[in-house]
N, C-alpha and C positions, 0 to 999 in steps of 0.2 A: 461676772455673775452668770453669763452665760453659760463658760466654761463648767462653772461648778453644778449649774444644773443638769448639765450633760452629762456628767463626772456621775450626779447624785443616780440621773434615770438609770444609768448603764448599770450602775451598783446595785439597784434593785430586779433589775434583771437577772442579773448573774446571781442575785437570792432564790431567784424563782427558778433557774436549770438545777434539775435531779443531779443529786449529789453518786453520779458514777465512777468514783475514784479513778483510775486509771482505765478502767472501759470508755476509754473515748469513743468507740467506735459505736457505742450506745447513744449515742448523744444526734439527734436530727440536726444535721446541717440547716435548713432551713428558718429553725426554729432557734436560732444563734443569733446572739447581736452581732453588729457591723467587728468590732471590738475581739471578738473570739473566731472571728473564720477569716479564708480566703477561698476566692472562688475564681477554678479558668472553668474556658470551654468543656472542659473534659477531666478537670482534676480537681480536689479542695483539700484545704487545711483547716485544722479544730485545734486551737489552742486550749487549753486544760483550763475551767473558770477556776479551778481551786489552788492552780501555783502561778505565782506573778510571771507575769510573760515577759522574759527577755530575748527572745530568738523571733527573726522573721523568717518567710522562705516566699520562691517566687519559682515558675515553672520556667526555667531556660531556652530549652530545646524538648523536642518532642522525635526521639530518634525510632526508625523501624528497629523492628527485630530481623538481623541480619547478621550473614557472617564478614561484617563489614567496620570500619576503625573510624571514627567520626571525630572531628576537632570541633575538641568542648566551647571554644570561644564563639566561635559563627556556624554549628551545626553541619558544614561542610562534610560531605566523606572525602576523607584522607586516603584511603587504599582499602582494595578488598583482597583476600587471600585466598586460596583454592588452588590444591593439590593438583598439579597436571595427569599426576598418574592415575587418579582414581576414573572412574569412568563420570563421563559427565550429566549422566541419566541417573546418576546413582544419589541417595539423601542420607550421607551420613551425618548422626545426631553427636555433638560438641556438650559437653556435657558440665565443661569447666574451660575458662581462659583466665591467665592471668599477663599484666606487662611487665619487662625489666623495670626496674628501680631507674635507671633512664631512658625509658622510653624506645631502645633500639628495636629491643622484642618481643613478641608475644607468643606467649606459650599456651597451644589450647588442648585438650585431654577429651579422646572419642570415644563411642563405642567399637570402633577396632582395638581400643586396648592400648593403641601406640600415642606417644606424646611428639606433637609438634612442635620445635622453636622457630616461629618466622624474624626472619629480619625483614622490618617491616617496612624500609629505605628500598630495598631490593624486591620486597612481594617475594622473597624464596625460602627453602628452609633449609635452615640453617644444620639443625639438630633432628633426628628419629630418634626417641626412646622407646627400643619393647620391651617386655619384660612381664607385666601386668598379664594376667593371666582372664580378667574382666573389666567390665568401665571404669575410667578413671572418674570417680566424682568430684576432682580438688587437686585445686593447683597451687602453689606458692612462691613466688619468689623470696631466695633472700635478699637482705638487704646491699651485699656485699655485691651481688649483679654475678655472683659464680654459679651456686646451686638452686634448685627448685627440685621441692619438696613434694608428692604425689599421693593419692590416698585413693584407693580400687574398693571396687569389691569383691576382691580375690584376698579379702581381710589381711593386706601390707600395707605398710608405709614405706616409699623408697624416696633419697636422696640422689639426684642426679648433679655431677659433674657436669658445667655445659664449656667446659676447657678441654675437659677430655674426651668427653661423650660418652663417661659411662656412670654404671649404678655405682656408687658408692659407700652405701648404708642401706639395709632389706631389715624393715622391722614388724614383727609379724605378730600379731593377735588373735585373740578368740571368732572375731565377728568379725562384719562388714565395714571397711574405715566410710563415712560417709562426707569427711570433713579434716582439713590440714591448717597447718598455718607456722610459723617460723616466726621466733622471735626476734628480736631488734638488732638484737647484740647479736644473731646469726646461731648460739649457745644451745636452743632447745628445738624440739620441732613437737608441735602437740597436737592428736589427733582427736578428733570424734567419734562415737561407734554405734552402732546398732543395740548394741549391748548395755546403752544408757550409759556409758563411764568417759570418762576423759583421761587420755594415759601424758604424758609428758616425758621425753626422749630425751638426752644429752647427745647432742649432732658429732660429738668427738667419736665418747666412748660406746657410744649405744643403749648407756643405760635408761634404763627406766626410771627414771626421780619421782614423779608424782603418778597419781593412781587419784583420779576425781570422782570419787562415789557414795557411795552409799546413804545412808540418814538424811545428809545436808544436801545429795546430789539429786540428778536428774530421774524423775518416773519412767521417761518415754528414752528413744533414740536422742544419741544427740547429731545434729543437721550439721552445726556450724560451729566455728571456733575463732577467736579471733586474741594476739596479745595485745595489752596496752602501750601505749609508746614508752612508757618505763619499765616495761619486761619483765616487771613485779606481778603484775596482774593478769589475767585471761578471761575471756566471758564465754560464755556459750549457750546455743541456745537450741532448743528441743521439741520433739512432739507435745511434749506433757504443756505448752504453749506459754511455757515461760523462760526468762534469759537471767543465768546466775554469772556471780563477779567472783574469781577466787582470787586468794590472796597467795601463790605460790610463795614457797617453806623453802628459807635456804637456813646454810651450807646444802647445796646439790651436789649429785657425782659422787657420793660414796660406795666405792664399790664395796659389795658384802652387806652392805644398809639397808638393801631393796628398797622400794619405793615409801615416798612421805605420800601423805594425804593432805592438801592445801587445805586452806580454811575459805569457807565459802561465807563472803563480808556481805554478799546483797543477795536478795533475788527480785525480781523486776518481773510482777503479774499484770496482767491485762488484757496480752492480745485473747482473740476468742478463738484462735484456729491454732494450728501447728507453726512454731517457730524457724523460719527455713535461713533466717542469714541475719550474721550479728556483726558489727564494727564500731569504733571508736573513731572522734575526729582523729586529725594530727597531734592536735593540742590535749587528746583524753580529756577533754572536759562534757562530752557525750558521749552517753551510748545510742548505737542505732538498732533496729530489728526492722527485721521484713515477716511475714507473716502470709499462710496458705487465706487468710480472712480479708488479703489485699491489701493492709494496709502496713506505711512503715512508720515505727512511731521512736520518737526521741527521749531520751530519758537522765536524769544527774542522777548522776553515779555516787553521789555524797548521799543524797536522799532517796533514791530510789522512784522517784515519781518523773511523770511521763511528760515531758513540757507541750511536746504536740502529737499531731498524727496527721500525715501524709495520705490520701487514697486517689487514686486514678489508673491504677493499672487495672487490666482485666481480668487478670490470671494472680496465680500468687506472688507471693514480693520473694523474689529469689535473689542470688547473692548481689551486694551492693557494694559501693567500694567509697572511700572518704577522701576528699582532699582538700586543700587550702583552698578548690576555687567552688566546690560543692560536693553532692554527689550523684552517683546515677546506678 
């Protein structure tokens, strides 16, 4: 009887929270039963009263911001990296890292323009890629642990060989690439642009397959890019401060065909600022977003509605990354 009047009070609570569909971030922490939030020293979560909660989340570690490799399990730093040759008085800004698919490497993108591959066993590098003509905003490995994928704002995208050491594909657009990413299968590499559109690349032949714009697409730049782990799907996320699902259009690779235009299945509104980073679990059964408004919020991608929202950072929620043990 208890249970049920507990059940009954929390029910009429969640009658009386303003009905902010996906504006989580509208919603006072404070003013939340025990039921819809969590709360650390320095961080909270708001679960959505209007879609049934099945996800929890809990704050693990609390890592500085450093050019430093931390292990997820006990917050330990693992290894820190720095160029011997650069001067040591000097503050060059990292603009993008990404790791190998096993862990050996890391690959970080400056504003020298040049891309680092550290072996990160050794603390050395491995790899120099120049080429880029300004900052690298985006890095990608593929899956296969040979190439990584680079996006400047000297509006190209290039394919690097990290067997050979060299460029192996220069694909070049109207605008500023501000956003990369490689799909599963290793088959595509798809970029974001300043120009609002999303292009989609065939890593073989060079072509262009999709073209993501217009009507269905994004108002503002797009920031980020991310595939789903069935390589069917892509999401990206933008100024205009919302995150869309395309449904990429095969047979690809026609040469002479020019580009398809994907069909866009979702769009996911809410956050209140600029959309800066988008990902899917391992499983694709969420989407993520980070957001210039702080906070990163969760979303099904079947429905489109937001199951929670993240906020504790102080700055914006910039690229985040997904894996089987969380994220960060």
């Amino acid at each position: 009887q208890q249970q049920q009047q507990l059940a009954l009070a929390q029910q009429q609570q969640q009658q009386q929270i303003p009905d902010v569909g996906n504006m989580l971030a509208d919603l006072e922490v404070d003013q939340l039963p025990p039921n819809l939030k969590r709360e650390g020293s320095d961080w909270f979560a708001i679960f959505n009263p209007r879609v049934r909660r099945v996800l929890d989340v809990n704050l693990v570690h609390n890592l500085p911001h450093s050019s430093v490799i931390f292990d997820v399990e006990d917050g330990r730093q693992v290894s820190y990296l720095q160029d011997g040759s650069l001067p040591q008085d000097g503050d060059l800004y990292i603009r993008s890292v990404c790791f190998s698919p096993d862990g050996r490497y890391l690959a970080t993108g400056a504003e020298d323009k040049i891309i680092r591959v550290w072996d990160i066993g050794s603390r050395t590098i491995k790899h120099q890629f120049a080429g880029h003509e300004q900052d690298i905003y985006s890095l990608d490995f593929a899956s296969n642990g040979r190439h990584i994928a680079s996006g400047s704002g000297d509006r190209t995208v290039r394919l690097w060989d990290i067997e050979s050491g060299q460029c192996v594909l220069t694909l070049a657009i109207e605008d500023g690439v501000t956003t990369v990413a490689i799909s599963p299968d290793n088959q595509l590499v798809a970029a974001g642009s300043l120009d609002k559109s999303v292009r989609v690349w065939d890593t073989t032949t060079g072509f262009l397959v999709e073209r993501l714009e217009g009507d269905p697409g994004h108002k503002d730049s797009v920031y980020s890019v991310a595939f789903a782990p069935n390589g069917k799907d892509l999401v990206s996320g933008s100024l205009d401060k919302t995150i869309r699902m395309w449904e990429l259009t095969p047979p690809r690779g026609l040469a002479g065909g020019g580009p398809k235009g994907g069909k866009c299945v979702k769009i996911f509104e809410g956050h209140k600022d600029f959309v800066l980073s988008v990902a899917l679990t391992p499983d694709g059964a969420w989407v993520m977003s980070g957001s210039k408004d702080r906070g990163v919020q969760f979303w099904d991608p079947q429905t489109g509605e937001a199951q929670l929202m993240l906020q504790g950072h102080k700055n914006s929620g910039t690229p985040h990354h997904a894996s089987q043990r969380g994220i960060c």
